[in-house]
C-alpha positions, 0 to 999 in steps of 0.5 A: 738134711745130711748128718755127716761131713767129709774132712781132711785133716791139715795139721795143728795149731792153737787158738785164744778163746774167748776167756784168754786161754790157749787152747789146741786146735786141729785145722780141716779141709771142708770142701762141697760134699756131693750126694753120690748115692741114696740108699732106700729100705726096699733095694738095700734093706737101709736107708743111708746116702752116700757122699763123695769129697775130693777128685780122683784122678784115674778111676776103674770102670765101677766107679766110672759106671758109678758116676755115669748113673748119678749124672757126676762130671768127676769121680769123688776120692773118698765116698762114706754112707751118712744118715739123712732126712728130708728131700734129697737128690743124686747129685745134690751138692752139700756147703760148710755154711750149711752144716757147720757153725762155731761152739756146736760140738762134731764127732770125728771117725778117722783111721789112726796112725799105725804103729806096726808090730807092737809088744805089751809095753808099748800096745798095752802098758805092760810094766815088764819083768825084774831086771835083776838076777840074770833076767835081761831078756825078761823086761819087756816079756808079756810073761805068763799067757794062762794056766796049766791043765786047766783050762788047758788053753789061752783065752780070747782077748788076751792082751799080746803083742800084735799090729797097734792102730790103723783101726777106725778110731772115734772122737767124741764132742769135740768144740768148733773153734772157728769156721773159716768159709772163705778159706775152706777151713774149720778149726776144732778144738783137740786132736783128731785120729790120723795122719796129715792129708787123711779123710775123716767123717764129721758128725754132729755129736749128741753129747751137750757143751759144758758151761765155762765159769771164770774164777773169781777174783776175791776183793780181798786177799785169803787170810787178811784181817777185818779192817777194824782190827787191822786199825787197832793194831796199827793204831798202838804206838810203840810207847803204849805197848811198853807200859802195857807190858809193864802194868801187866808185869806189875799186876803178876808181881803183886798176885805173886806177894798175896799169895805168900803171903796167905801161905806165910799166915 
């Protein structure tokens, strides 16, 4: 059994789950894969296989030579090594129905968008120097790159200026919305590295899908009273409330005249 697919990304859109909520997709392409080459441990050092996906209208006389020896009518676009178990054969086709289902979780490796020459702000999230004081060339500086004497040199790694993306991204547990045979489609959830109509790799993800537990919904409102008291108060009538304050105004009289009249004796 393969271990990877080959993609191409389409576009974006949005799906409802399965709990009414709006959720970003990513629509691929996913036609038959074809099995090209088979990497073994005594000729390459490896045990890889090679598959191919697409069709590639001129292609050069290694490819060709390529094709001939894997007994292949067309030569696939792009070709990327996966890992393999069981028996497999050159020239083996691989389906969608085959590797994909809906709810498992994919790694996707693409080739992110370019950017071109970038500087700190924009490549690294530099916040850039004051604005003040005459520095209007100062804002979006990388400012100082080291010491002096010592060490007397700039360290790798330093974060500067430079080409931003067109690097080998990977994206990580990812969910399969659906699966679309008939169309040729899968839809996962999130976006993917890469532009419209690139080439990207699906794996299998060994990371696990987290449970979903809907909010639920109290019989009664935050903060309401028992039903006992709220019978109680509704109970009173305005009437009985006046000669209850009137009793209680009473008794704070006659506590007042007794102790008077203690201090009068």
């Amino acid at each position: 059994m393969v271990k990877g697919f080959i993609g191409q990304k389409i576009e974006m859109t949005q799906v409802f789950d399965s709990h009414g909520r709006v959720v970003p997709t990513t629509r691929i392409k996913v036609t038959p894969n074809t099995i090209v080459q088979i990497k073994t441990i005594d000729k390459d050092g490896y045990k890889a296989v090679q598959i191919g996906a697409g069709e590639r209208k001129k292609a050069n006389k290694p490819t060709i030579g390529r094709i001939k020896m894997a007994n292949l009518e067309k030569a696939s676009r792009t070709l990327r090594e996966v890992e393999a178990d069981g028996e497999i054969k050159v020239g083996d086709t691989i389906s969608p129905e085959q590797f994909f289902r809906k709810g498992m979780l994919v790694d996707i490796t693409g080739i992110s968008k370019g950017k071109g020459f970038a500087g700190v702000v924009k490549r690294w999230g530099f916040a850039g120097g004051p604005r003040t004081h005459g520095q209007s060339d100062r804002e979006r500086a990388g400012g100082s790159i080291g010491a002096s004497t010592t060490p007397g040199r700039v360290y790798k790694g330093l974060k500067m200026a430079g080409h931003m993306g067109s690097s080998k991204t990977t994206i990580q547990g990812l969910e399969i919305m659906e699966v679309k045979n008939e169309e040729g489609e899968i839809l996962v959830k999130g976006s993917i590295p890469g532009a419209r109509g690139n080439f990207m790799l699906v794996r299998k993800s060994r990371l696990k899908k987290k449970s979903y537990h809907e909010p639920e919904i109290p019989d009664k409102p935050m903060g309401a009273k028992p039903e006992e008291e709220a019978k109680e108060q509704t109970t009173e009538t305005p009437d009985e409330k006046i000669i209850s304050q009137s009793t209680t105004e009473t008794k704070s009289l006659d506590a007042a005249e007794a102790d008077s009249s203690e201090e009068e004796k």
